[in-house]
N, C-alpha and C positions, 0 to 999 in steps of 0.2 A: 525402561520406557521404550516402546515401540511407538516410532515417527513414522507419521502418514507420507505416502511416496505419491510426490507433488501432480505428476504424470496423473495419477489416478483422482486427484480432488477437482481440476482443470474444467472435464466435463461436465460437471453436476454446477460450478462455482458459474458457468459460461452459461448455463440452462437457467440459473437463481436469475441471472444478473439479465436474463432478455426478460425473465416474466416481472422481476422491478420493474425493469422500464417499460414492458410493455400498459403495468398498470399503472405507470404515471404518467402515461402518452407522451412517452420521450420516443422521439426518433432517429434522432439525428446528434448523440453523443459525441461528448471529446473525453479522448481519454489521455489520461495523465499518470506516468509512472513516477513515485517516489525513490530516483538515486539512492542505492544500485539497485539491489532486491525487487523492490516494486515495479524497475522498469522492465523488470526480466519475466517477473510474472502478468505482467499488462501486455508485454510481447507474444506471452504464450496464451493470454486468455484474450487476446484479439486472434490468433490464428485457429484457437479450437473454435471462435464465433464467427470463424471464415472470413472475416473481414481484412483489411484491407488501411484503415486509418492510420492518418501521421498521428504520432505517439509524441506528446508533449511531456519533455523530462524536467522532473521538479527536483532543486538541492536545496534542502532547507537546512543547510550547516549553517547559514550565518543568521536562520531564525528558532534556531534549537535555545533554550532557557536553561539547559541543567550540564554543559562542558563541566564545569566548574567541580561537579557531584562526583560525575561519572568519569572523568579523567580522559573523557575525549577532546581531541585537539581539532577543530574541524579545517579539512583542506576544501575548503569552499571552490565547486566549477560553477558555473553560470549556470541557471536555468536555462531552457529549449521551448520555447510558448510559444509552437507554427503556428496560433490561431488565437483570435481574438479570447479572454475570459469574459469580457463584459456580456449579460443576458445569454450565456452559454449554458446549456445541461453539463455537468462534466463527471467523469469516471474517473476519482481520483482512486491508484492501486498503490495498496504497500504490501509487504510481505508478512512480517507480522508483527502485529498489532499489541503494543506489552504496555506502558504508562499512558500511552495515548497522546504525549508530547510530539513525538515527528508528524503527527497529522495533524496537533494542534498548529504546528511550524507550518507545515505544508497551508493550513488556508490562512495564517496571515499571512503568506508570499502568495498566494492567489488571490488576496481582498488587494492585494498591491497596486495587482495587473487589474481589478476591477471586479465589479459585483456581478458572478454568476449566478444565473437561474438556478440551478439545484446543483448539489454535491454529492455524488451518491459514491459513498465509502465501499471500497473492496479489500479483504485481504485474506491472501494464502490463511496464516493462523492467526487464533487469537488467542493469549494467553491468558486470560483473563486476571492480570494484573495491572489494571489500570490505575490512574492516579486523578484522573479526569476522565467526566461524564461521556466515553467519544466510543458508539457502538459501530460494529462494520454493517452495512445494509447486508451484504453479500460476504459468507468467510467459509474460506474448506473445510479448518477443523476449527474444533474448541478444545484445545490443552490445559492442564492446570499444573502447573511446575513449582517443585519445591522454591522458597525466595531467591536461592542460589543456584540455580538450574538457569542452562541460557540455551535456546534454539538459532541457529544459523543455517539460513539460505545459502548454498554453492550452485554456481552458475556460470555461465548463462545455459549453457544447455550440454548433457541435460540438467534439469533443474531438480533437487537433492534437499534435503534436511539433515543438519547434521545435530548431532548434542555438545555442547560445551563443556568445557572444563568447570565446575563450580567457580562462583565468581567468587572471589576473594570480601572478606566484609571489613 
């Protein structure tokens, strides 16, 4: 399987994501990276947007539902929210997109902080093994991987796609 090289998805993902907003007369976005992966591509796809924005960092280890499944232990750090969520447009970014759980996680820790105006989903990949209904508005590629095939982000910069080891069943 040949992985798309992140460098090249950035600019086309940064042009998706101004004409979204431009056609839902958003202006004035916040954007929010999902700890790790998503902040590192929120990082790079505010810099190809030439912008400028403080970067609100989301960890949703202590709103994940499935540790238990998947045998992660979560080391929970604080979220980073410089700026209001209440009546906010917000750009929340992950990296990729596989059950749909960490972005479920990620807006009940955003419905926390308050009810923002819109949520407009970004991610690097999406694997299209979702488990829940949760599409990206804006995504680089579309992968489809064996059940046992796993993609990992390496970062911060530069930013890389690696393939896993088959996961164990």
């Amino acid at each position: 399987m040949s992985l798309p090289n992140p460098a090249e998805l950035l600019p086309q993902m940064a042009a998706a994501l101004n004409t979204h907003l431009a056609s839902r007369n958003i202006t004035e976005p916040r954007f929010i990276g999902i700890h790790t992966g998503g902040v590192w591509v929120a990082q790079a796809l505010l810099q190809a947007l030439g912008r400028s924005d403080v970067l609100g960092i989301l960890d949703v280890s202590f709103y994940r539902d499935d540790f238990t499944q998947s045998g992660l232990h979560p080391q929970v750090r604080p979220s980073e929210l410089p700026f209001e969520i209440e009546g906010q447009h917000l750009v929340l970014v992950d990296d990729v997109l596989m059950s749909g759980r960490t972005v479920r996680a990620a807006l009940n820790e955003l419905f926390d902080y308050g009810r923002p105006a819109s949520v407009t989903l970004v991610c690097l990949l999406d694997l299209c093994a979702r488990e829940l209904p949760i599409r990206p508005d804006v995504v680089g590629a579309i992968l489809s991987l064996a059940p046992t095939e796993r993609v990992k982000l390496l970062g911060p910069a530069p930013l890389t796609l690696e393939q896993q080891p088959p996961a164990a069943n």
